[in-house]
N, C-alpha and C positions, 0 to 999 in steps of 0.2 A: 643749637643754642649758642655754641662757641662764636658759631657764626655771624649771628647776629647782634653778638655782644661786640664784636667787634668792627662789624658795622657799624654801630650809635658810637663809639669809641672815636671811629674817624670824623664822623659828622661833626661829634663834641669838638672836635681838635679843628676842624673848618671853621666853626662858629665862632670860637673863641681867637682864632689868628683874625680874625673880621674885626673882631672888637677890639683889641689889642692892637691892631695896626696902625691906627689913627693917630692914637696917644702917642705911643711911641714913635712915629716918623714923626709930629710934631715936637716933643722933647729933644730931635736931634741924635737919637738913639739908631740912627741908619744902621747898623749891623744888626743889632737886634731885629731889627723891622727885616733883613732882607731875612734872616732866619726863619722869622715867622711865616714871612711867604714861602719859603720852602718845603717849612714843613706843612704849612695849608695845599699848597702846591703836590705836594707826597701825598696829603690824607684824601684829596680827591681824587689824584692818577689812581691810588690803591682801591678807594671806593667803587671806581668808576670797571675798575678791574675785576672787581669780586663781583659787581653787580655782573660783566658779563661775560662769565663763567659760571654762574648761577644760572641766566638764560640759558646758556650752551647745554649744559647738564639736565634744564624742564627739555628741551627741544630736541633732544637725541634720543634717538628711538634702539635701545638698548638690543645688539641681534640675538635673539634667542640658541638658545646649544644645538635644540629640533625646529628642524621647519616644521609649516604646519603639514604639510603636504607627507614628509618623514614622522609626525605625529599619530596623521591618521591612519597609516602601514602600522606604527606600533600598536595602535589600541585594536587595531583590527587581528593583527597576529595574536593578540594576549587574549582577545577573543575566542579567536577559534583554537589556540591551545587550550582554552579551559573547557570545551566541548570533548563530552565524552565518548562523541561517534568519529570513526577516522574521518579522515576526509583527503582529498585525494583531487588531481586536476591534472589534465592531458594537454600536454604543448601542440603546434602545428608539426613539429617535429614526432610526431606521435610517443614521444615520452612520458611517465606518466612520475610527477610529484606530489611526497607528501605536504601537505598544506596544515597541519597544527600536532602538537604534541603525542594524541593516541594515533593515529598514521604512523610517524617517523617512529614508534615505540612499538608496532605490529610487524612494520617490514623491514626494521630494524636498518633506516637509514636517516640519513640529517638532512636530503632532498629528492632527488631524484631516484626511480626506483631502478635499480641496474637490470634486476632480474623478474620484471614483473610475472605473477602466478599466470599460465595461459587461460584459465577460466575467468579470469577481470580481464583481460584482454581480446576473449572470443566473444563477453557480455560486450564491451565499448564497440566492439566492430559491428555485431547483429543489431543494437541501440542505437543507431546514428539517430535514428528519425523518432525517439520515443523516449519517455521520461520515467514510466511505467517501472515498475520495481522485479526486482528477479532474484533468485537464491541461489547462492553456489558454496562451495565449501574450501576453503584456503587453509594452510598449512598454519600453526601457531609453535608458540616456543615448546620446546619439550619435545619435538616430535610431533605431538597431536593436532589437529586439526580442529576446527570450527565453521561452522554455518553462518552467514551473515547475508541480508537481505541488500543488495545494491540497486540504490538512486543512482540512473545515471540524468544530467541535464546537461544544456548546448552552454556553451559560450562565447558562442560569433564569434572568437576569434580577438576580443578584447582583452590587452595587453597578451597577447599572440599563445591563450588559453582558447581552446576548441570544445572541450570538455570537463565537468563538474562530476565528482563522483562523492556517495555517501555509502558509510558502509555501518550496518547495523548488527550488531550480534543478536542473532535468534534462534542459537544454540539451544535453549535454558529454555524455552518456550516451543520450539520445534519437540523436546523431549518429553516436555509434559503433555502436549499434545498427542504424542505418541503414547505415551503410556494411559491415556483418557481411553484414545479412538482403544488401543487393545485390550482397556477393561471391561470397555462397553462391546467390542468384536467377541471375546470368551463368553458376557452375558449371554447373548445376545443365540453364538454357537449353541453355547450348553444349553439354552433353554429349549432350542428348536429340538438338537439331537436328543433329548430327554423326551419331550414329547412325542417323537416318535419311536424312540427306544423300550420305552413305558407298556404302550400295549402289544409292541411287537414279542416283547421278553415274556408277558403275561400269557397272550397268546399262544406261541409256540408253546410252553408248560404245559396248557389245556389240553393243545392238539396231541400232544406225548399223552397225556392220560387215555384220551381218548382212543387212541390207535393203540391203548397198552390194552384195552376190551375187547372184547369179541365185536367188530363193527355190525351195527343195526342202522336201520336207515334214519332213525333221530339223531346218531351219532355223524352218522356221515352228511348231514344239515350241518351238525356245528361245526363238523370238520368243513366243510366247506366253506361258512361262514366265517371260522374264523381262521383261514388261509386268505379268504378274499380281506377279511381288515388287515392281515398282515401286508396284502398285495399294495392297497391302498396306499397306506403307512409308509411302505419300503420309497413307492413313489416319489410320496410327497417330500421323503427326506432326499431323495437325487435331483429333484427338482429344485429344493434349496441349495444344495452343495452347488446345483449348475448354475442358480444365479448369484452366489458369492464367488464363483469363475468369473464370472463374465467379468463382474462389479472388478474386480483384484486383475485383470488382465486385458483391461481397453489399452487399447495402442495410443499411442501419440497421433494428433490429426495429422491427412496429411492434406496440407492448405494447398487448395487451388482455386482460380475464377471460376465463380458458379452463377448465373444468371437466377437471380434470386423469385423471380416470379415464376421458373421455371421450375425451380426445386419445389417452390408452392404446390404447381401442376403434379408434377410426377407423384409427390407425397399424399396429393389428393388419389389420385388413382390407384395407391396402394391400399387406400383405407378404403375406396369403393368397393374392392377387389373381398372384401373381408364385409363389411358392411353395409351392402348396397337391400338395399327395400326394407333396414332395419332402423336404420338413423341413417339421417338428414342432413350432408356436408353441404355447410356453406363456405365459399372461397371468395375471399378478397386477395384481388391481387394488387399491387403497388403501383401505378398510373404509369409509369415510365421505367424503361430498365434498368435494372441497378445491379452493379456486379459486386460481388462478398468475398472476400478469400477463407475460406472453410474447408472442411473435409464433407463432402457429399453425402456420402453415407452412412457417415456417425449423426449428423444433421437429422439427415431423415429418420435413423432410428430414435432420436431424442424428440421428434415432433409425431411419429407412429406412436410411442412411448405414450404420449401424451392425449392424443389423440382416441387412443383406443381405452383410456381412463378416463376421459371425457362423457366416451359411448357407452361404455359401463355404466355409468350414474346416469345419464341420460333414457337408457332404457324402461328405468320405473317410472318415467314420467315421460309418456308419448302427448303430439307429435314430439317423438326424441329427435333433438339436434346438436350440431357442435356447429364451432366455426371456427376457421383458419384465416388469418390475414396475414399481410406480411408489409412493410412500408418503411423508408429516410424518413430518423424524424429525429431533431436534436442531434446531428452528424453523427448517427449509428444508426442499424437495422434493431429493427423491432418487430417479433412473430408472437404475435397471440394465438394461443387455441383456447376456447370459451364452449360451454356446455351449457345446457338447461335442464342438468339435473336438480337433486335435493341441495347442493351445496356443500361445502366443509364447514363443521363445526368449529366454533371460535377457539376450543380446547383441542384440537386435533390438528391446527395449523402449524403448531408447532414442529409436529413431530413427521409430519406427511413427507418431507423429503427424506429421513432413517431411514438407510436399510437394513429392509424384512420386514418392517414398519409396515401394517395393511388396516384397515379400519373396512373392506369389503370382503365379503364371503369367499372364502377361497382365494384368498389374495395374496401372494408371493413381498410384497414389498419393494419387489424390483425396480418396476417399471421407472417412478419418478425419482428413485437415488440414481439410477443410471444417465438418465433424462439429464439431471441437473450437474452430472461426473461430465457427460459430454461435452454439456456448455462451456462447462468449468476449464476443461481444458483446450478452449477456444477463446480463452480470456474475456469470456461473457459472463452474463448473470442470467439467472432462470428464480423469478419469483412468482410468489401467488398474490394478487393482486384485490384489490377492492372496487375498481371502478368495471362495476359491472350493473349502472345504471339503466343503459338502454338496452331495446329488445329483452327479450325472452332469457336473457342468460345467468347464469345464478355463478356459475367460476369461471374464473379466467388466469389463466397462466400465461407471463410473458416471459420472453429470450428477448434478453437485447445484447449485440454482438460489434 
């Protein structure tokens, strides 16, 4: 406002030596007259000055304190410090820095990590080619230790970063899951070992009475009888204890190339071997060869597994059949086994993978928890499926690996 007010200030003062000039260089007033032009002379130099100073100051582009280029590092850092998962990235140099606030607050440094833990460092070396998530356990404050789930991902190498890493706590969640699986493992125990505790304990009482009599041969019926329910009984609880062995004691696979139409065949001839002129195996094999990195023999036990649960339900409904295929489809392997039994109930899907879990006469529970334990630790999936439109087949179980 100052400014403008003295702008019109000069102007007034131009205007008025205009008017004023005349008169007085006519009166003979020359000194006044040259004053006049002086100071009209000053009020336009100065006018002329402030006007461009005024331009100077619209037309100058004021330099900012942040580039924009150092703006977008800031907002990006203030970012990823307010993220509550570490986070973490691998130079070409193979060093490995923390990248926002809960990182440099875990491995307790302000960049780069000196001493990185060797199990984030065994996970980045076996992950080169994989994005896929993995759990290991690292050291925290106090002594103690933690569980965290790692993301690792690529970085080509842009701004001379190779590797991305996330790290997730699933401590807190690994625990409760732990204490779930072991409330439903003691149900689960206690239920079976009661059941056959129950008449095993009642039983032998009997049998003591009875041998406390003088034996007659009515006696020695029930004495028989009820030695053989105890025989029974003792079984069926060693046959459980042996398949929550098994279930509690699979190995790690041990991955090799296996020509996947091949494992079809052999797997086929195991099940022939067991149920040939009783059910019906049908084998589709996959049109061209395809190699799998798997464990062979866990494989074939999870597709027997299946296979002979298949022939089970198949049996009450002849001609009984199954089928096996195997095929590349959506860049993984995909193995069906399909039956044309009675089918699974819509309330029973749920629970058909539990084990000890049986909905068939005499049925252990084993077969498909183990089936599905071996997939699982071939980083596949073993589901029970819906598309069982064509042909004769009522289930179908797929593995895709």
């Amino acid at each position: 406002m100052r400014v403008v007010l003295a702008m019109l200030a000069k102007v007034a003062g131009i205007i008025a030596a205009c008017l004023l000039m005349g008169p007085v260089w006519q009166n003979g007033f020359f000194a006044t007259a040259v004053l006049i032009v002086s100071m009209a002379v000053f009020c336009m130099v100065s006018l002329i000055t402030t006007q461009l100073e005024l331009l100077r100051r619209a037309q100058r582009q004021e330099l900012s304190v942040v580039q924009p280029a150092d703006r977008e590092a800031l907002l990006n850092r203030a970012l990823l410090d307010h993220a509550p998962v570490p986070l973490l990235f691998q130079k070409t140099d193979g060093t490995l820095h923390a990248a926002n606030r809960a990182a440099r607050r875990l491995f307790e440094t302000e960049g780069r990590l000196v001493a990185p833990p060797s199990p984030l460092l065994s996970l980045i070396e076996a992950d080169r080619s994989t994005s896929e998530h993995a759990v290991i356990r690292l050291p925290s404050s106090g002594g103690s230790s933690r569980v965290y789930a790692v993301s690792v991902g690529q970085g080509g190498g842009v701004s001379g970063i190779v590797a991305y890493l996330a790290l997730m706590d699933v401590e807190a969640r690994i625990n409760a899951a732990e204490a779930q699986a072991l409330r439903e493992l003691l149900q689960i125990v206690s239920h079976e070992i009661m059941n056959s505790l129950t008449p095993i304990v009642s039983l032998s009482a009997t049998a003591v009475e009875l041998f406390s009599d003088v034996p007659t041969y009515d006696t020695g019926l029930m004495i028989s009888e009820a030695l053989a329910t105890i025989r029974r009984r003792a079984d069926g609880l060693e046959r459980f204890v042996r398949g929550y062995r098994d279930l509690a004691r699979l190995p790690a696979p041990d991955l090799r190339q296996v020509d996947l139409g091949e494992l079809l065949r052999e797997t086929a001839r195991l099940f022939d071997a067991r149920w040939a002129g009783r059910v019906a195996l049908e084998i589709s094999l996959p049109p061209e060869r395809i190699m799998v990195r798997l464990d062979r023999g866990q494989i074939e036990q999870a597709l027997l597994n299946l296979l002979n649960n298949g022939a089970e339900a198949a049996l009450e409904y002849p001609p009984s059949q199954v089928k096996l295929a195997g095929a590349w489809i959506d860049g993984a392997v995909r193995i069906t086994v399909q039956d044309n039994g009675s089918g699974i109930d819509a309330t029973q899907r749920e629970r058909i993978f539990e084990p000890f879990v049986s909905f068939k006469v005499n049925g252990n529970g084993i077969g498909l928890s183990l089936a599905r334990q071996i997939v699982r630790g071939h980083g596949g999936t073993l589901a029970l499926e819906d598309d069982t439109a064509s042909g004769p087949w009522t289930t179908l179980f797929c593995i895709r690996l």
